[in-house]
PABAKOL-454248 format. One line per 3 residues: number of its first residue (from 1); their letters; for each residue x, y, z of N, C-alpha, C, O. Coordinates in steps of 0.2 Angstrom, whole numbers. Atoms other than C-alpha are relative to their C-alpha. Layout:
BEGIN
NUM	A	X:Y:Z:X:Y:Z:X:Y:Z:X:Y:Z  ...
***
This chain:
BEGIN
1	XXX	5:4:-3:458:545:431:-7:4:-1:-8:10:1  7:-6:1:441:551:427:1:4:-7:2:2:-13  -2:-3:6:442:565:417:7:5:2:7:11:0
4	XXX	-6:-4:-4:458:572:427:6:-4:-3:6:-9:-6  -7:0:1:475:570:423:4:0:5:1:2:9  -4:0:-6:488:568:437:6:0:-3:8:-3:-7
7	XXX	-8:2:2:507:570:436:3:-4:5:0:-5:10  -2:5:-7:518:558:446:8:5:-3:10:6:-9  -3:-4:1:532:569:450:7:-2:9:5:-1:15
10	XXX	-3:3:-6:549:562:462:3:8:4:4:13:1  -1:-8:-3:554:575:476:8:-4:4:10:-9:6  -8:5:-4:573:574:483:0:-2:8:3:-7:10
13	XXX	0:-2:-5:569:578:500:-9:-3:4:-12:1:8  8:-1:-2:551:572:503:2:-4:8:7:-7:9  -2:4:-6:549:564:520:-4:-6:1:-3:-10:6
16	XXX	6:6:0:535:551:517:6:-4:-7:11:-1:-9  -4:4:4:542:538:505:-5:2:-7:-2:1:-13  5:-2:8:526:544:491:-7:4:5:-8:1:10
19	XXX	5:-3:-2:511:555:495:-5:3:-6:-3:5:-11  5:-1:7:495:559:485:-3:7:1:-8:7:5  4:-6:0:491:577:483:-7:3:-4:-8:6:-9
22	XXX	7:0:2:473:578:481:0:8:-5:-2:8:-10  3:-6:0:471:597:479:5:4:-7:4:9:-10  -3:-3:7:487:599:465:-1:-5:-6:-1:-4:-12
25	XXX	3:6:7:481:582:455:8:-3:1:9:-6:-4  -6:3:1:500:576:459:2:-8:4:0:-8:10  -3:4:-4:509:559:465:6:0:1:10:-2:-3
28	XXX	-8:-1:-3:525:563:473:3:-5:4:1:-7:9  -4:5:-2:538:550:475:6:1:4:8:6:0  -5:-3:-4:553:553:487:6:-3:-4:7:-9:-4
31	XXX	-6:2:4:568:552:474:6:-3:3:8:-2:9  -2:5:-2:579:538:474:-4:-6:3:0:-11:2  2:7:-3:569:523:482:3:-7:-4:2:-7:-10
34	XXX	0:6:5:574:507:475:-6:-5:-2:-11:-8:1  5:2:3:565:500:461:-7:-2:2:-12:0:-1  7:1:-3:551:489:471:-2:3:2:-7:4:-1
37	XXX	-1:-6:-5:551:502:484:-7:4:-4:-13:4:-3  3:-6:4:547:515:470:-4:-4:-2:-9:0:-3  8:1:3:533:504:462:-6:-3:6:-12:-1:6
40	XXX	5:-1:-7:525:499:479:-4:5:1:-10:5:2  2:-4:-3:524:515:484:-5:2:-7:-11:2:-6  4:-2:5:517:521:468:-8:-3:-1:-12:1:-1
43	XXX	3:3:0:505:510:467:-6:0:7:-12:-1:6  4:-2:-5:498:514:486:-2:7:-2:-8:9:0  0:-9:0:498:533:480:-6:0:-5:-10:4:-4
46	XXX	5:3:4:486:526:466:-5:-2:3:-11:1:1  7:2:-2:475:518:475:-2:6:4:-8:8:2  2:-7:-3:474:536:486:-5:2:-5:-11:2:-4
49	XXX	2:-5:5:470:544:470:-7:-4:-3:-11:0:-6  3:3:0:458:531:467:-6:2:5:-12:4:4  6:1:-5:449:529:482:-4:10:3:-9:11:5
52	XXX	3:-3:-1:448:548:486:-4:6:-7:-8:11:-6  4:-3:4:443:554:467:-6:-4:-2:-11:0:-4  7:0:-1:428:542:467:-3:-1:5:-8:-4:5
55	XXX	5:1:-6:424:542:484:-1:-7:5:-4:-8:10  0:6:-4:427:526:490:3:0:9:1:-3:14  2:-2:-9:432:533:507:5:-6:1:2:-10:4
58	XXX	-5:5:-3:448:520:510:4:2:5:8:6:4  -5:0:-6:457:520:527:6:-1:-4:6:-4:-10  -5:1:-3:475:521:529:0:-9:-2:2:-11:-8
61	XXX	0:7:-2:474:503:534:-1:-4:-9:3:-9:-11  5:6:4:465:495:519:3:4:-7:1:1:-12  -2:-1:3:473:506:506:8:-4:1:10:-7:-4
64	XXX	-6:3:-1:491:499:513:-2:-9:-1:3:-12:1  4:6:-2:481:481:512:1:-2:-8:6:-5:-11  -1:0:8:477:482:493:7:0:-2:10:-6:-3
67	XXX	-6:-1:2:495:489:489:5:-7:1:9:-9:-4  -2:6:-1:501:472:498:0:-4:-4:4:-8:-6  2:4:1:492:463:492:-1:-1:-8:0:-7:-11
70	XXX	2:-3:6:489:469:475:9:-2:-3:10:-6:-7  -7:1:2:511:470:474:1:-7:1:5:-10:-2  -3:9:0:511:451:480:-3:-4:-6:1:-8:-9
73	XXX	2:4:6:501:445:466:2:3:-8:0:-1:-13  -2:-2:5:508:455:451:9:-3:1:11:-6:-3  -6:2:-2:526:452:458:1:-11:-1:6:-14:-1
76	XXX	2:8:-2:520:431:459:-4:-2:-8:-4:-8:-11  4:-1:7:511:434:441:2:6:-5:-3:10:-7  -2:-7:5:520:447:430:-2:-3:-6:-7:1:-8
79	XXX	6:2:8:512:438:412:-6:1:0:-8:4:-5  7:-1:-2:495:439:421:-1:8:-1:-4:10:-6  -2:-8:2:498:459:421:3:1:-6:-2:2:-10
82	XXX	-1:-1:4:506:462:409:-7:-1:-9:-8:2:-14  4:-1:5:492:455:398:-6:4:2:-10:5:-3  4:-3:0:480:465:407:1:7:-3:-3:10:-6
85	XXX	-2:-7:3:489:480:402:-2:-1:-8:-6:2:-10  -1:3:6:490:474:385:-9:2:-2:-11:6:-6  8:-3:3:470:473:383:-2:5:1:-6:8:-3
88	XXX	3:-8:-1:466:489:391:1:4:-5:-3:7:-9  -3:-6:3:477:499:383:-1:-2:-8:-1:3:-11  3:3:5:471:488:366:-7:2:-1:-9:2:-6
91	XX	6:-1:2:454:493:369:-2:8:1:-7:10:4  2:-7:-1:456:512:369:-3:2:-7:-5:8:-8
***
């Protein structure tokens, strides 16, 4: 993100279902979740890393909102993603 790097790294024991460590640059996943689980939660821990690497200053609330919302329409439209993935990753 930016000019950072970040690991996404699952923990066996963690107690949050995913948490975004600002200060090691990591997204730590609580090993095991199933599958949606694990890309929802990912997907929240993202937008974390998002909104506190440029500043957008997102609540709890409204970070949990996006992720909803964001996982209902890619889940309801996976071709749609899929090609956006496609041209980003095309226009490197």
């Amino acid at each position: 993100l930016g000019c950072m790097t970040y690991a996404i790294r699952t923990i066996q024991n963690l107690e949050d279902m995913g948490n975004w460590d600002y200060d090691n640059g990591e997204v730590l996943l609580r090993e095991g979740l199933p599958p949606v689980t694990r890309g929802c939660t990912l997907l929240h821990e993202l937008i974390h890393a998002v909104s506190d690497t440029l500043g957008a200053g997102l609540t709890e609330g409204q970070t949990r909102a996006l992720e909803q919302g964001l996982s209902q329409i890619i889940q309801a439209n996976p071709e749609v993603f899929r090609k956006i993935i496609k041209d980003i990753i095309a226009g490197e």
